[in-house]
N, C-alpha and C positions, 0 to 999 in steps of 0.2 A: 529411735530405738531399733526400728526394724535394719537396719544395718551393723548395729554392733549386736543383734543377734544371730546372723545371717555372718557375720565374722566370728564368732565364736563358733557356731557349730561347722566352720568350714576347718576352724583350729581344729578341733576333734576330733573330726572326721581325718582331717589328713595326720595327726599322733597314732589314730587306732589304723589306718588304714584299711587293709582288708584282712587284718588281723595273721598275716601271715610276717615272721622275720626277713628280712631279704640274706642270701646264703652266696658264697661263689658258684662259680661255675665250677660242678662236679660231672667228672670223666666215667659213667657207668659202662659204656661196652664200645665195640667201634660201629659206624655207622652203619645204618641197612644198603648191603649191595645187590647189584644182580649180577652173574655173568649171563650173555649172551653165547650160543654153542655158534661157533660159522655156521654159515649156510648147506642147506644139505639140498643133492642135486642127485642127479644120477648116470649112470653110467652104464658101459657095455660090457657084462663079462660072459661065462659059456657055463650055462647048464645043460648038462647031458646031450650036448654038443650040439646045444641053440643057442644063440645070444639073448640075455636074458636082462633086463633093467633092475640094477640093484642098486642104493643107495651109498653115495660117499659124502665125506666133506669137505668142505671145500675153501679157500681162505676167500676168493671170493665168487663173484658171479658171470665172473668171465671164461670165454671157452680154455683160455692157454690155463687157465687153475682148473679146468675138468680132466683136461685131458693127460693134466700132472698128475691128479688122481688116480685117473686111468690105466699108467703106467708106474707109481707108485703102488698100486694094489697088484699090480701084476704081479713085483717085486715081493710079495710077502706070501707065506705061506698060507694056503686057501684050503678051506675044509668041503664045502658043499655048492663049490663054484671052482672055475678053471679059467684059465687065461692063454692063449694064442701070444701072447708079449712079450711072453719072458727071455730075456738076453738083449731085447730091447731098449733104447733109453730114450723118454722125451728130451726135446731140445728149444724149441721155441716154433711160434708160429708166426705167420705172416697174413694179412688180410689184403685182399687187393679188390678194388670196390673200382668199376669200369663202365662208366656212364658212355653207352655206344651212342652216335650223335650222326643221323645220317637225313640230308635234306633240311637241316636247323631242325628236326624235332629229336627231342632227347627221347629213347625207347628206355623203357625200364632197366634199371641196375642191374647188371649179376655181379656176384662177390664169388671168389675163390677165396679158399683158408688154405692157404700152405701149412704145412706140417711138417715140421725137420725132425728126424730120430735117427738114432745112427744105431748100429746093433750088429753082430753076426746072425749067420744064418737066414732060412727064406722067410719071409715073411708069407703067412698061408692067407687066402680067402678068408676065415675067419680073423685073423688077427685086423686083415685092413677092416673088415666088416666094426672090427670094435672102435676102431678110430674112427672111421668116417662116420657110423652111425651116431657114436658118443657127440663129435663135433655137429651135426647136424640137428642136433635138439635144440640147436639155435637157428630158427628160420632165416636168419638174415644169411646162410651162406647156402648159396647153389650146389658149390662143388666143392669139394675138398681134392686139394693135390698132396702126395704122401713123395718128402724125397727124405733117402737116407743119405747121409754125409759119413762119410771115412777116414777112418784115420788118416790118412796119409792126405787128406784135404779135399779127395775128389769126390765129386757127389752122381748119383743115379737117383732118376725120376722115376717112382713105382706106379706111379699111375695118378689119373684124374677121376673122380668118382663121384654116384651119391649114392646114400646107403640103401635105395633099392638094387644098384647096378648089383651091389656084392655081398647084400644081407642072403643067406642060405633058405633056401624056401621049404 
């Protein structure tokens, strides 16, 4: 008997279920998202004619997207900050990383970051001040070299630097 009572209340049990109807799948709203903002970094612009660390963003965490920033913020109009950049244009960089090897012992890496921009006009102490010190937020690069390229295809080397040589004191 204990089996055909122990089958009937399993009948039961599975007709009433948990007393709920089963329904389709019904479309209330669209799923929960997040956006993420890019990364925010910072950069060199001129307050009251110091260089001064303000915030930009950036697509990502690499120097050549700072220094696009750098020189995209130059290009817009500034209320309570200035820029040395303007006529300026970034162009890309170069990293050159030179394991000096003398005796079979490797001495420590230096890295140069090239920087290409091309632009009229001089490029002043503060303006390099803003590139080099902006690219230098990344410790891996010793020196920054700044060459501008011409239209006409030929290029000039403005210098080799780091941003104490030509931060303004």
């Amino acid at each position: 008997m204990k089996p055909i009572r122990a089958l009937t209340a399993a009948v039961l049990l599975a007709a009433t279920a948990c007393g709920i109807s089963p329904t389709d799948v019904q479309d209330r709203s669209h799923a929960p998202t997040i956006s993420i903002p890019p990364p925010s970094r910072t950069i060199f612009m001129i307050k009251k004619g110091k260089l001064a660390l303000e915030p930009a963003y950036v697509e990502n965490e690499s120097v050549a997207s700072l220094l696009g920033a750098l020189f995209d913020a130059s290009n817009q109009p500034l209320t309570d900050q200035d820029t040395a950049l303007r006529g300026f244009r970034y162009l890309r960089t170069k990293n050159s990383i030179n394991p000096p090897q003398r005796d079979e012992i490797q001495l420590p890496r230096t890295s140069t970051l090239t920087v290409y921009i091309s632009g009229e006009g001089t490029l002043t102490r503060l303006g390099l001040a803003q590139i080099v010190c902006t690219a230098q937020q990344d410790a891996a690069f010793e020196q920054v070299r700044i060459v501008r390229e011409n239209v006409n295809g030929s290029s000039k080397e403005e210098g080799q630097y780091t941003c104490g040589e030509v931060r303004p004191r």
